[in-house]
KOLLUM-998830 format. One line per field, with one value per residue: residue number from 1; x negated, y, z negated of N, C-alpha, C, O, CB in turn. Coordinates in Angstrom, 1 decimal, padded with zeros to 4 digits, m for minus. Glycine has a CB too. Example, Ala and Ser with C-alpha at 12.3 -4.5 7.8 and 13.67 -1.06 7.14 Angstrom:
<recs>
i	[1/2]
n_x	[m013.2/m012.8]
n_y	[m005.7/m002.2]
n_z	[m007.8/m007.1]
ca_x	[m012.3/m013.7]
ca_y	[m004.5/m001.1]
ca_z	[m007.8/m007.1]
c_x	[m013.2/m012.9]
c_y	[m003.3/000.0]
c_z	[m007.8/m007.9]
o_x	[m014.2/m013.4]
o_y	[m003.3/001.1]
o_z	[m008.5/m008.0]
cb_x	[m011.3/m014.1]
cb_y	[m004.5/m000.6]
cb_z	[m009.0/m005.7]
</recs>
This chain:
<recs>
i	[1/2/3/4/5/6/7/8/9/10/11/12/13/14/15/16/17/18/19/20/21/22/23/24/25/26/27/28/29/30/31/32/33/34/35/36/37/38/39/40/41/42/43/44/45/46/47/48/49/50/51/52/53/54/55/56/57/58/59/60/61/62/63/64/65/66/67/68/69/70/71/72/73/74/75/76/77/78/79/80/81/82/83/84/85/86/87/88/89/90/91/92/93]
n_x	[m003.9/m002.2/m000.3/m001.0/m003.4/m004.8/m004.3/m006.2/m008.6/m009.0/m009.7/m007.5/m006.7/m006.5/m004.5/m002.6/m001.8/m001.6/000.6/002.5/005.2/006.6/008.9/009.9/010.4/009.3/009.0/007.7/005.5/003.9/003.0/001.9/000.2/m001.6/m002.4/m004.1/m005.5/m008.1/m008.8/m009.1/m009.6/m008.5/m005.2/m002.4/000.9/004.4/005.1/002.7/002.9/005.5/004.9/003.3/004.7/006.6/004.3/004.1/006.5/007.0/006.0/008.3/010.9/012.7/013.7/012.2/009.1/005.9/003.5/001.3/001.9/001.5/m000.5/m003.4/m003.0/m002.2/m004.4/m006.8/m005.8/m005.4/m007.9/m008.6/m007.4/m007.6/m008.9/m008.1/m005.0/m004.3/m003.9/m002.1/000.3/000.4/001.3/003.4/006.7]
n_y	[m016.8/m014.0/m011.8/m008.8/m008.8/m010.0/m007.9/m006.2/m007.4/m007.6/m005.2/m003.2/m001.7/001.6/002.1/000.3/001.7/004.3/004.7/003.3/003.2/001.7/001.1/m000.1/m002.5/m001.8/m004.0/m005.6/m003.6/m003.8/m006.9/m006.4/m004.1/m006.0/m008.3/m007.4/m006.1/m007.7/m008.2/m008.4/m006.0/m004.2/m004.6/m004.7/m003.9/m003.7/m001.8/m000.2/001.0/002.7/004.0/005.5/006.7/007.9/010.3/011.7/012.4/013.7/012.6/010.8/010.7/009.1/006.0/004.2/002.4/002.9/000.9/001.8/005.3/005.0/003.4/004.6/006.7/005.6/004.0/005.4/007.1/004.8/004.1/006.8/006.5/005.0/002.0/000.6/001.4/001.0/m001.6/m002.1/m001.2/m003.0/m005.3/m005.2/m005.6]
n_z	[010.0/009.4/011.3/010.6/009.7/012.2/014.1/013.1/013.2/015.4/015.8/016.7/014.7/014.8/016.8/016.2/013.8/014.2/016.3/015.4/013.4/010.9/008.6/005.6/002.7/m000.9/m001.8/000.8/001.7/m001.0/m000.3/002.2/001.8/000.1/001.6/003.2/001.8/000.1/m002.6/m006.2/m007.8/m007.1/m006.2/m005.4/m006.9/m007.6/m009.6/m009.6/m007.2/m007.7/m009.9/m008.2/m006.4/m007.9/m008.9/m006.4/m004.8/m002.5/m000.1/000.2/001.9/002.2/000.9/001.6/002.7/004.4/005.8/007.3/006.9/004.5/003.9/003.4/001.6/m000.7/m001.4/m001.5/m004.1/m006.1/m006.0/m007.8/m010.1/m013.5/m014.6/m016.6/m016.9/m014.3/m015.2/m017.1/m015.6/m013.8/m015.1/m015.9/m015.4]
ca_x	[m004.2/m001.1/m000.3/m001.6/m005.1/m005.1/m004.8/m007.3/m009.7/m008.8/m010.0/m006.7/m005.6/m006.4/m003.9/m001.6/m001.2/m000.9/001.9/004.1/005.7/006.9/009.8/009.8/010.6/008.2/008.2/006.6/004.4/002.7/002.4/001.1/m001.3/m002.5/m003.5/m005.1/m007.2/m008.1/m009.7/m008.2/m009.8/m007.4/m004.5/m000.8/002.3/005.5/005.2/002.3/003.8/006.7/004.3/002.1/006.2/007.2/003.3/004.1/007.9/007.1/005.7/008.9/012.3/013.7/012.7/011.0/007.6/005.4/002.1/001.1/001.9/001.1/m001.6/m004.6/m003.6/m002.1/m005.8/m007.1/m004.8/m005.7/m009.2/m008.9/m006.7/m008.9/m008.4/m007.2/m003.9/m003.6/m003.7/m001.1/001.0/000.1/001.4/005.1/007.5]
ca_y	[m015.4/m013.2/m010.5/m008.0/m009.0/m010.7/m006.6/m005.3/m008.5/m007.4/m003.8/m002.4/m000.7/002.4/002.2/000.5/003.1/006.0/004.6/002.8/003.9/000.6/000.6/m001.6/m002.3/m001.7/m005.8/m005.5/m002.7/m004.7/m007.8/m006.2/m003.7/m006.7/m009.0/m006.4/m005.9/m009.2/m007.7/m008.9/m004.9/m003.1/m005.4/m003.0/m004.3/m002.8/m001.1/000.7/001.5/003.2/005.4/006.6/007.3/009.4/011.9/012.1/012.5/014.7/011.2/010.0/011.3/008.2/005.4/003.1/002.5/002.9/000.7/002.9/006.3/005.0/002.6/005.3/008.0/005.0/003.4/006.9/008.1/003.6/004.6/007.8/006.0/004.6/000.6/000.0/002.0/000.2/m002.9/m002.1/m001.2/m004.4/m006.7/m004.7/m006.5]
ca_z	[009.9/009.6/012.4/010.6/009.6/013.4/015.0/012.4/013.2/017.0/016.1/017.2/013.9/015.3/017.6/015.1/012.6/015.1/017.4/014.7/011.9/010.4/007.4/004.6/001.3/m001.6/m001.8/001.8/000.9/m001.7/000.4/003.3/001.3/m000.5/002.3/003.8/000.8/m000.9/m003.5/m007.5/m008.8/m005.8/m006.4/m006.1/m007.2/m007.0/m010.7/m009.8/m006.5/m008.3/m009.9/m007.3/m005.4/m009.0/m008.4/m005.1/m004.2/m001.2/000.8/000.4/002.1/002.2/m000.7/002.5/002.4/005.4/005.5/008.5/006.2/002.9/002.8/002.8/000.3/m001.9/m001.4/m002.6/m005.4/m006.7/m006.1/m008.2/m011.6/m014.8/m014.2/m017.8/m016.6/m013.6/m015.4/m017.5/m014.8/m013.0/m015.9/m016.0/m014.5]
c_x	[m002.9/m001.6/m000.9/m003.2/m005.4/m005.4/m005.7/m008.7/m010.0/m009.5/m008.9/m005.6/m005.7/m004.9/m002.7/m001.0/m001.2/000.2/002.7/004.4/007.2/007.4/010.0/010.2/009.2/007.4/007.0/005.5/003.1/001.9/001.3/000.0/m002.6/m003.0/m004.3/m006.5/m007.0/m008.6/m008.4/m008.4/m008.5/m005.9/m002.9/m000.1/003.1/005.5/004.3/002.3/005.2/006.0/003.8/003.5/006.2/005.4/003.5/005.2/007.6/007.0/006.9/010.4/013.1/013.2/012.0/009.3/007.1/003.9/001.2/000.8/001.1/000.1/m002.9/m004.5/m003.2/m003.5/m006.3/m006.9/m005.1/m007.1/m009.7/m008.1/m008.0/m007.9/m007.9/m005.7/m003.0/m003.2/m002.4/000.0/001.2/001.3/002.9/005.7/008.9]
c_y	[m014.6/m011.4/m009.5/m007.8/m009.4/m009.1/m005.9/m006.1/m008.0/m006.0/m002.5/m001.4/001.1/003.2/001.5/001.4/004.2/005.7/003.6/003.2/002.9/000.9/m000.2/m001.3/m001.8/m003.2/m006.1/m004.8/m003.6/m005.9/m007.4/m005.7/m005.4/m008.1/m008.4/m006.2/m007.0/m009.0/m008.2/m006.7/m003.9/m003.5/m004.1/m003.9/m002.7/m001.8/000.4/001.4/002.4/004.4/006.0/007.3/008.6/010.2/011.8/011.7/013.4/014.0/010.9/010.9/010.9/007.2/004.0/003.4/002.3/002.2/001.5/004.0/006.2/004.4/003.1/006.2/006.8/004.3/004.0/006.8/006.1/004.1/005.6/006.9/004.5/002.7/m000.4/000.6/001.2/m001.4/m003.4/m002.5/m002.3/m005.6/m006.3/m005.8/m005.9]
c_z	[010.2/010.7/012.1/010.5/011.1/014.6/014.2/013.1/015.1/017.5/016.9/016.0/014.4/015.7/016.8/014.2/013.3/016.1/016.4/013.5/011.6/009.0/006.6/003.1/000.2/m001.3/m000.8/002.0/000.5/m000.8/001.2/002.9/000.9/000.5/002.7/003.2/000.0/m001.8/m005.1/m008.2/m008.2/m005.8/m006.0/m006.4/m007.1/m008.3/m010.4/m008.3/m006.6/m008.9/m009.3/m006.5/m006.6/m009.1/m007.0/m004.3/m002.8/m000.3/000.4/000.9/002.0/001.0/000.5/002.6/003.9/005.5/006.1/007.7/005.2/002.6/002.4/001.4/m000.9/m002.2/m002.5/m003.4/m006.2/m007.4/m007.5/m010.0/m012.2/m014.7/m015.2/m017.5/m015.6/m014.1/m016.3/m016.7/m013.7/m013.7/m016.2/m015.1/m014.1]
o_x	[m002.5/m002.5/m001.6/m004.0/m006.6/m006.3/m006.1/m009.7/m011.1/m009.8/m009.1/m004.6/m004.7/m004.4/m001.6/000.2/m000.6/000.7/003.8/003.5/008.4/006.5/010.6/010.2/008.1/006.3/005.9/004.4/002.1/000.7/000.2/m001.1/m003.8/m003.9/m005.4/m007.7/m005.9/m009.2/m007.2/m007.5/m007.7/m005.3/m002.7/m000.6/002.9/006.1/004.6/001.7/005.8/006.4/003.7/003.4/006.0/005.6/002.4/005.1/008.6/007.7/006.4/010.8/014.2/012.4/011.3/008.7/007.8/003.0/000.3/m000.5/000.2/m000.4/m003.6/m005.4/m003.8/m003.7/m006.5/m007.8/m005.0/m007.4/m010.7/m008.8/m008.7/m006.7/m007.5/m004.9/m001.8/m002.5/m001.9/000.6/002.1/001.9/003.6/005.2/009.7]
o_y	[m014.7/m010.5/m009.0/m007.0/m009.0/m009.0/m004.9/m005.5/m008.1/m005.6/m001.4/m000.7/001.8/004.2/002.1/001.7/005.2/006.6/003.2/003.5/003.2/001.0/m001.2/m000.3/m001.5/m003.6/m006.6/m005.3/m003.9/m006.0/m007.8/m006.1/m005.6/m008.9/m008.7/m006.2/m007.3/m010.0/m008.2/m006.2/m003.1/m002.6/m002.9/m005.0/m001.5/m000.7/001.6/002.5/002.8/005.5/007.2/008.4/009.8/011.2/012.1/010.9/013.3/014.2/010.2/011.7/011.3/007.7/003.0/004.4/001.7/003.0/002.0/004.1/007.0/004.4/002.7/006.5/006.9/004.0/003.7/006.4/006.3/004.3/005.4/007.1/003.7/002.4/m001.5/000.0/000.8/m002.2/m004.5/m003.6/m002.4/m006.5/m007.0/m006.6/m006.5]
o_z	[011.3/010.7/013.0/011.0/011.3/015.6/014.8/013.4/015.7/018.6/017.4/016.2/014.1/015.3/016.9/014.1/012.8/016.7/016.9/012.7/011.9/008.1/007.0/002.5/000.8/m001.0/m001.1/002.4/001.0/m000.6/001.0/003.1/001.2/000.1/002.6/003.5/m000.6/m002.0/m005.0/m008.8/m008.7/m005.4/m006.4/m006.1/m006.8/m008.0/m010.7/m008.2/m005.7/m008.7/m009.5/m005.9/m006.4/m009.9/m006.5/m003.4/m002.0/000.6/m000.5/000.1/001.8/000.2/000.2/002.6/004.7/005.4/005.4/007.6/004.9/001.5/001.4/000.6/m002.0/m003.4/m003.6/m004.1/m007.4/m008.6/m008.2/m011.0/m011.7/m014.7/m015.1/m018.3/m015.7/m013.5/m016.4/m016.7/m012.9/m013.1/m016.9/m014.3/m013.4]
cb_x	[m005.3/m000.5/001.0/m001.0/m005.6/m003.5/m003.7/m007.2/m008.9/m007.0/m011.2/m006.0/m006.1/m007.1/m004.5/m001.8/m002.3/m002.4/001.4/004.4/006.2/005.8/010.4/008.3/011.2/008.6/009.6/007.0/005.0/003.4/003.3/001.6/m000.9/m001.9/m003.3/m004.4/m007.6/m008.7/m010.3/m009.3/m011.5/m007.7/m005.0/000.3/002.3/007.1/004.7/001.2/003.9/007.5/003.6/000.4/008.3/008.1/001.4/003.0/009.1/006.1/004.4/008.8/012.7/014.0/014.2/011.5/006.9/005.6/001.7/002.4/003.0/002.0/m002.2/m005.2/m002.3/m000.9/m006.8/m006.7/m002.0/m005.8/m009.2/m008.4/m004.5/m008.6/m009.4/m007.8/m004.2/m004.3/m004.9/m001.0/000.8/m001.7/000.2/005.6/007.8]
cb_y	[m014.9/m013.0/m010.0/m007.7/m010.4/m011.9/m005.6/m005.3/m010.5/m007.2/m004.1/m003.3/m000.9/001.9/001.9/000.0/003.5/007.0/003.8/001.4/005.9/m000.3/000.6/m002.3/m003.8/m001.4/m007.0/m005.3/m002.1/m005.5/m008.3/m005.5/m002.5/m007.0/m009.7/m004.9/m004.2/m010.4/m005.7/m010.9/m004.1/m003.4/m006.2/m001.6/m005.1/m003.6/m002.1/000.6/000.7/002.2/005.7/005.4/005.8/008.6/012.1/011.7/013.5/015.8/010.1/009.0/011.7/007.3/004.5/003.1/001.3/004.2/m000.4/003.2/006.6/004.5/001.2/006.1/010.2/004.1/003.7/008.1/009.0/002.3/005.4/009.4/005.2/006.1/m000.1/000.6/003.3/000.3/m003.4/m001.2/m000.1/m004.9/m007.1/m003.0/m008.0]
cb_z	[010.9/007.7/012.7/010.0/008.5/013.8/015.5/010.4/012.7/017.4/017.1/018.0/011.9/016.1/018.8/014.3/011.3/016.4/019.2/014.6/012.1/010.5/007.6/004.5/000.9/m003.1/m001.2/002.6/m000.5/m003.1/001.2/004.3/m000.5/m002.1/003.3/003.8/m000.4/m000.5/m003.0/m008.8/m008.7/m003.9/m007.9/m005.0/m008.9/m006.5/m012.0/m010.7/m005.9/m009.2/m010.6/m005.8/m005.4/m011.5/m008.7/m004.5/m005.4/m000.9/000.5/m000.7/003.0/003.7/m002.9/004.3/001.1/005.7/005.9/009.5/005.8/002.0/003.3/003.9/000.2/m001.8/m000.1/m002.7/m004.7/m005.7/m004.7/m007.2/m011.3/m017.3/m013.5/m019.4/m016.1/m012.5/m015.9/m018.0/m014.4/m013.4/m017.4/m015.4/m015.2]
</recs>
């Protein structure tokens, strides 16, 4: 079980995501979103992590990704796009 699933499984994301604000690449981004959510329909990659950055330049000051910051509204804003779009944007490379 990787660290992160091991403090969610612990019930301590809470307290994860309000006391750290953890820097990363996109690469880590994706990783981390996507253990988190094992799901194949939820899936991110870094393509369609690049679009959800270009509608929503204001989340970003720097170009680091925050799992902490970013993994609910990017949840959302997945949530809310037509899943033939994202699948495009899946299969870019």
């Amino acid at each position: 079980m990787t660290e992160l699933k091991q403090k969610l499984s612990q019930n301590l994301c809470y307290n994860v995501y309000m006391e750290t604000q953890t820097l990363s690449s996109v690469d880590t981004f994706v990783n981390d979103y996507n253990q988190l959510f094992n799901v194949p329909s939820i899936k991110a990659s870094c393509a369609i992590c690049n679009q959800y950055k270009n509608e929503h330049p204001n989340e970003f000051k720097t170009s680091d990704w925050s799992i902490d910051k970013h993994r609910k509204r990017f949840m959302d804003w997945m949530s809310g796009q037509r899943p033939e779009a994202l699948e495009i944007l899946r299969n870019l490379k």
